[in-house]
C-alpha positions as CSV (number, residue, x, y, z in Angstrom):
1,X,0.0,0.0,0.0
2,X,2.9,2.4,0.9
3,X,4.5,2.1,-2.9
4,X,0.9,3.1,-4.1
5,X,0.8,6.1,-2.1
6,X,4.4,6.4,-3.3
7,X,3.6,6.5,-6.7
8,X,0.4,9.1,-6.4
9,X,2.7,11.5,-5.3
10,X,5.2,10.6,-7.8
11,X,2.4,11.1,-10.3
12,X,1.4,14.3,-8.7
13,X,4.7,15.7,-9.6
14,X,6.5,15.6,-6.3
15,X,10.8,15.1,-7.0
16,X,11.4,13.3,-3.9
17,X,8.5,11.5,-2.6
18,X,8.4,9.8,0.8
19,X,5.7,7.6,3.1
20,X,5.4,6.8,6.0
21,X,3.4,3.3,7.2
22,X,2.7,1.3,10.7
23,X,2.1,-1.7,11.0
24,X,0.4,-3.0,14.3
25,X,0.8,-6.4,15.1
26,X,-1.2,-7.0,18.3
27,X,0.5,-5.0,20.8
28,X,3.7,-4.7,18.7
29,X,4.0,-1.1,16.5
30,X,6.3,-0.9,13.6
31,X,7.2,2.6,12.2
32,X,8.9,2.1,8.8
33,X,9.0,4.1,5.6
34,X,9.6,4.2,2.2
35,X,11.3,6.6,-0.4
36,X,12.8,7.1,-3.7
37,X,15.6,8.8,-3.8
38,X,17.0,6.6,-6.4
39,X,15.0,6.5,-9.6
40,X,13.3,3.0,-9.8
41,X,14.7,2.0,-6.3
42,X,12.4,2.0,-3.5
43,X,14.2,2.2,0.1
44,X,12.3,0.4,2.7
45,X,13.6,2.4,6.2
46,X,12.8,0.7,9.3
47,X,12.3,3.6,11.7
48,X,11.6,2.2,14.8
49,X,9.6,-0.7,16.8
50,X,7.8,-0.4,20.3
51,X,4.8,-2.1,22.6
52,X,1.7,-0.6,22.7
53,X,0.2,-0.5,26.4
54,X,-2.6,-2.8,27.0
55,X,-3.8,-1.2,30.6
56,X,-3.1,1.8,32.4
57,X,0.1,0.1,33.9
58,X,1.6,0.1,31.1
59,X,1.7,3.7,29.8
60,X,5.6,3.4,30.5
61,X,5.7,1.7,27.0
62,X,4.9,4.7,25.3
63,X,8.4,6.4,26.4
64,X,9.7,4.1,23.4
65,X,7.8,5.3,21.0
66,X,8.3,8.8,21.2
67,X,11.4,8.7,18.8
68,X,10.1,6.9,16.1
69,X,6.9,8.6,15.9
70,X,8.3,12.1,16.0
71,X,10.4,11.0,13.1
72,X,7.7,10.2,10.9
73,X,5.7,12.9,12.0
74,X,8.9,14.8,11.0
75,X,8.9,12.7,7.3
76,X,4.9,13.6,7.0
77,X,5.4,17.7,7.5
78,X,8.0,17.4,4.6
79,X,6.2,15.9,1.9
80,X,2.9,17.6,3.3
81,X,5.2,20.6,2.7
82,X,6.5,19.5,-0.5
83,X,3.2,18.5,-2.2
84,X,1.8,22.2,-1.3
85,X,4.5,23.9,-3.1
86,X,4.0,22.1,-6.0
87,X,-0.4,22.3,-5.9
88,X,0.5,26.3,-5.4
89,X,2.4,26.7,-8.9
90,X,-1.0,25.3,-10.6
91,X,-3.1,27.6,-11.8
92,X,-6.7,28.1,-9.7
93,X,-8.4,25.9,-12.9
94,X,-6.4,23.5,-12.9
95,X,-6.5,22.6,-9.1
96,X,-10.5,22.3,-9.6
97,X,-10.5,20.1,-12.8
98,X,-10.5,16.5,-11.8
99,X,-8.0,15.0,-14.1
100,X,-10.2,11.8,-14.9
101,X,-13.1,13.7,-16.3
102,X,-10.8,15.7,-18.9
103,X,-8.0,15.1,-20.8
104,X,-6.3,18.8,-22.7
105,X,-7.1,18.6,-26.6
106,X,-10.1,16.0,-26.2
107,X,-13.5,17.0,-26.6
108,X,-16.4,14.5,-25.7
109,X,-19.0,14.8,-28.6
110,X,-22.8,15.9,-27.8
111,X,-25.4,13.5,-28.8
112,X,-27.6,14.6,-31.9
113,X,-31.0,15.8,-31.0
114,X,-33.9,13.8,-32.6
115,X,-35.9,15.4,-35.0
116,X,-39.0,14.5,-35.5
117,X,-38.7,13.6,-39.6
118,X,-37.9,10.4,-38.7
119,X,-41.3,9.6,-36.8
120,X,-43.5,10.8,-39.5
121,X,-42.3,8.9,-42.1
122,X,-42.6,5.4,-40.0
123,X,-46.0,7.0,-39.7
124,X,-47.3,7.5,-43.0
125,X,-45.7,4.1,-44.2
126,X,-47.8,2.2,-42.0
């Protein structure tokens, strides 16, 4: 799912793309993320891996976890950051125009209006 996301923002016309994922296996959270900083390579990052409390006892588990997600939160500012430069170099049209409803140069025909010559000549025929 991550190299999906990856690509969307490729597409969208960020240079250097990066996502963050976790992964929560029962109590077990792992931070990881991916980015391209080589074309057509895709670096898998392992960021960090901590418990998740189950009970209030527990909240000492969090102290862990503080590293990893303020790393990704720092990874998520930058290509937030990144993918609102590039929206704000659009023009205001463009940024409204859903891209899989129009395509530049291509125009979608209008259907022919009926006339009604056709129906009177089925009618007199008959």
């Amino acid at each position: 799912m991550m190299k999906l996301i990856l690509n969307r923002i490729l597409e969208a016309g960020v240079l250097v793309p990066s996502v963050v994922g976790l992964l929560i296996k029962g109590s077990r959270c792992e931070v990881s993320s991916i980015s391209l900083d080589v074309e057509a390579l895709y670096m898998h990052k392992l960021i960090g891996v901590f418990e998740l409390p189950t009970n209030n006892l527990q909240l000492g588990l969090l102290c862990p976890a503080i590293g990893p997600l303020k790393f990704a939160r720092d990874v998520v500012k930058q290509t937030t950051s990144s993918i609102i430069a590039h929206r704000s170099r659009e023009s205001k049209k463009d940024r409204w125009r859903r891209p899989s409803y129009y395509v530049k140069g291509n125009r979608i025909p209008t259907p022919k209006a009926a006339t009604g010559q056709e129906d009177v000549t089925r009618d007199s025929s008959s």
